[in-house]
C-alpha positions in Angstrom: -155.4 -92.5 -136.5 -152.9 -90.3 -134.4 -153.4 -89.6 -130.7 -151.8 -86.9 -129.3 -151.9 -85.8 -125.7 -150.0 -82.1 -125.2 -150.8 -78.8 -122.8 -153.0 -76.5 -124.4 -151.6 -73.2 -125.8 -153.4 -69.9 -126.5 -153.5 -70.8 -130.2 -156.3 -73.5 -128.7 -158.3 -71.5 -126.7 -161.6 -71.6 -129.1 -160.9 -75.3 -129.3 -160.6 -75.4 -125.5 -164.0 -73.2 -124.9 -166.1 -75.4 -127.2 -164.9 -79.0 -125.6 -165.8 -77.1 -122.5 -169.2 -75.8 -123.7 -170.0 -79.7 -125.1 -169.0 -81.3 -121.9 -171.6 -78.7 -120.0 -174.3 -78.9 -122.2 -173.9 -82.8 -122.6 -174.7 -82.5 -118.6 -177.7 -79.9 -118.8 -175.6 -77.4 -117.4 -175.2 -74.0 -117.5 -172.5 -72.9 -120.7 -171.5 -69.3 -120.5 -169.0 -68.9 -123.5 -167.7 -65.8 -122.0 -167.2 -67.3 -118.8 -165.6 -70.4 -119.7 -163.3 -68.5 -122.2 -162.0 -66.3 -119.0 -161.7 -70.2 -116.7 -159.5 -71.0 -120.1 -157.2 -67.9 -120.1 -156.5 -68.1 -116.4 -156.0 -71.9 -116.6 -152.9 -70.9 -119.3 -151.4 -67.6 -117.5 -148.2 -67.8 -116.7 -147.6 -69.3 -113.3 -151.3 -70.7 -112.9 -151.8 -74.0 -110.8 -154.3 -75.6 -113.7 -153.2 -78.2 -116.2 -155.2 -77.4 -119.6 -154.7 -80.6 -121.8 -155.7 -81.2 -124.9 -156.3 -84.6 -126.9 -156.0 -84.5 -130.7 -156.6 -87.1 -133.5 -155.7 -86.7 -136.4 -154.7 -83.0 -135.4 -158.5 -82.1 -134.2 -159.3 -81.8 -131.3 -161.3 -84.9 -129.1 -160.6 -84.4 -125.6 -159.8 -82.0 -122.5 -158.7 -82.4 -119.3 -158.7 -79.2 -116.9 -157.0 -80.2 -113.1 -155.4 -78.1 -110.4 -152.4 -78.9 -108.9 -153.1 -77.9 -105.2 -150.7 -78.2 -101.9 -152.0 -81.1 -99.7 -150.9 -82.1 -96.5 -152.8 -85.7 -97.1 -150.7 -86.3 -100.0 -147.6 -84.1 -99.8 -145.9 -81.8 -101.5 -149.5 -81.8 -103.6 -152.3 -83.3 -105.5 -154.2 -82.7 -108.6 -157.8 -82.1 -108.8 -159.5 -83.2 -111.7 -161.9 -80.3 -112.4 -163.0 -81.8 -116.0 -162.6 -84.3 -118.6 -164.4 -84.7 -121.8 -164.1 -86.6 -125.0 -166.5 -86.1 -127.7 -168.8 -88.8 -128.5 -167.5 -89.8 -131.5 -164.1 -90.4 -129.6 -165.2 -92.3 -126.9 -164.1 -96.0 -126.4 -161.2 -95.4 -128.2 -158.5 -95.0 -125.5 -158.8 -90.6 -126.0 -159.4 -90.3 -122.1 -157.1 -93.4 -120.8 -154.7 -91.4 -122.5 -155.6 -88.0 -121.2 -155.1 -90.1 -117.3 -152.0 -91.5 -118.1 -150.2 -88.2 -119.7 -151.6 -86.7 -116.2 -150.5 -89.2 -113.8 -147.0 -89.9 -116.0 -146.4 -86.2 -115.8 -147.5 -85.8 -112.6 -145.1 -88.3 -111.0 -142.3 -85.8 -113.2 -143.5 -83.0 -110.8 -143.7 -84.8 -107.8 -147.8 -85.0 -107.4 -148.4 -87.8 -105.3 -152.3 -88.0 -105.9 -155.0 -87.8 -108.5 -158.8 -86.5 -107.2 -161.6 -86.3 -109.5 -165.7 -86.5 -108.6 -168.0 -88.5 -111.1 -171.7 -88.7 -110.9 -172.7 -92.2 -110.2 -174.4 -92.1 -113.3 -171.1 -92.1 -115.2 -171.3 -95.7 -115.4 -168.6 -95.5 -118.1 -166.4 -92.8 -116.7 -166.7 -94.9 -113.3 -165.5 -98.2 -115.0 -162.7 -96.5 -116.5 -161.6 -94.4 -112.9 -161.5 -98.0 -111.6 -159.6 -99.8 -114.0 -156.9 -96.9 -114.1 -156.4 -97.7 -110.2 -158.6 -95.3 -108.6 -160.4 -96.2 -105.3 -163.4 -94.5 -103.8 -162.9 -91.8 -101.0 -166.1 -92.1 -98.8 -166.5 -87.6 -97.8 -169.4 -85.6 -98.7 -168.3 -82.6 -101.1 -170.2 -79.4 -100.1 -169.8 -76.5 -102.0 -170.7 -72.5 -101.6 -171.5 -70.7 -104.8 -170.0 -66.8 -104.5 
């Protein structure tokens, strides 16, 4: 079974919505098609900061990774934020988001990114386990967030 790792075009927009719809729902969040259809088309206009991937088997797709490169003064020139990753269920454990990381940091070192950020939820045991083994450490801040 094939894995392929590549940037999303507009051809996989629908794809792109419902991984994004799963991943939301799977976390008992709220899953505005429209909404997340816009985040997708802005995430692949031309000159937009976001890296849309997409991880197919097979030629279906099983995985997404959304992140936003982003100027740091930490980390300089800049970083990548890890706004979401999903694999379906019946993909996980089989190497789909390992392989989603190491496209991102491989290609990231290409464009001179010097870090990776992501947030998991503690309960993530598995997604946690993973972070860790790929070499990520824990950064001890408090995220606070203003919703507009």
């Amino acid at each position: 079974m094939a894995l392929t790792i590549r940037h999303a075009t507009d051809a996989d927009s629908p794809a792109a919505v419902e991984l994004l719809v799963a991943q939301l729902v799977e976390h008992a969040l709220a899953a505005d098609r429209e909404e997340i259809a816009q985040a997708v088309a802005l995430a692949m206009a031309p000159h937009s900061p976001a890296w849309l991937l997409l991880a197919l088997r097979d030629g279906k797709p099983v995985g997404i990774l959304l992140a936003n490169q982003e100027v740091s003064v930490e980390y300089p020139p800049s970083t990548l934020w890890i706004e979401e990753l999903y694999v379906i269920p019946a993909a996980r454990r089989t190497g789909v988001a390992s392989a989603l990381l190491n496209f991102v940091c491989d290609e990231g070192r290409k464009r001179g990114v010097r870090a990776l950020n992501l947030e998991v939820v503690p309960a993530q045991a598995a997604a946690l386990a993973l972070y860790r083994r790929l070499g990520f450490a824990e950064v001890h801040r408090t995220r606070l967030g203003l919703r507009l």
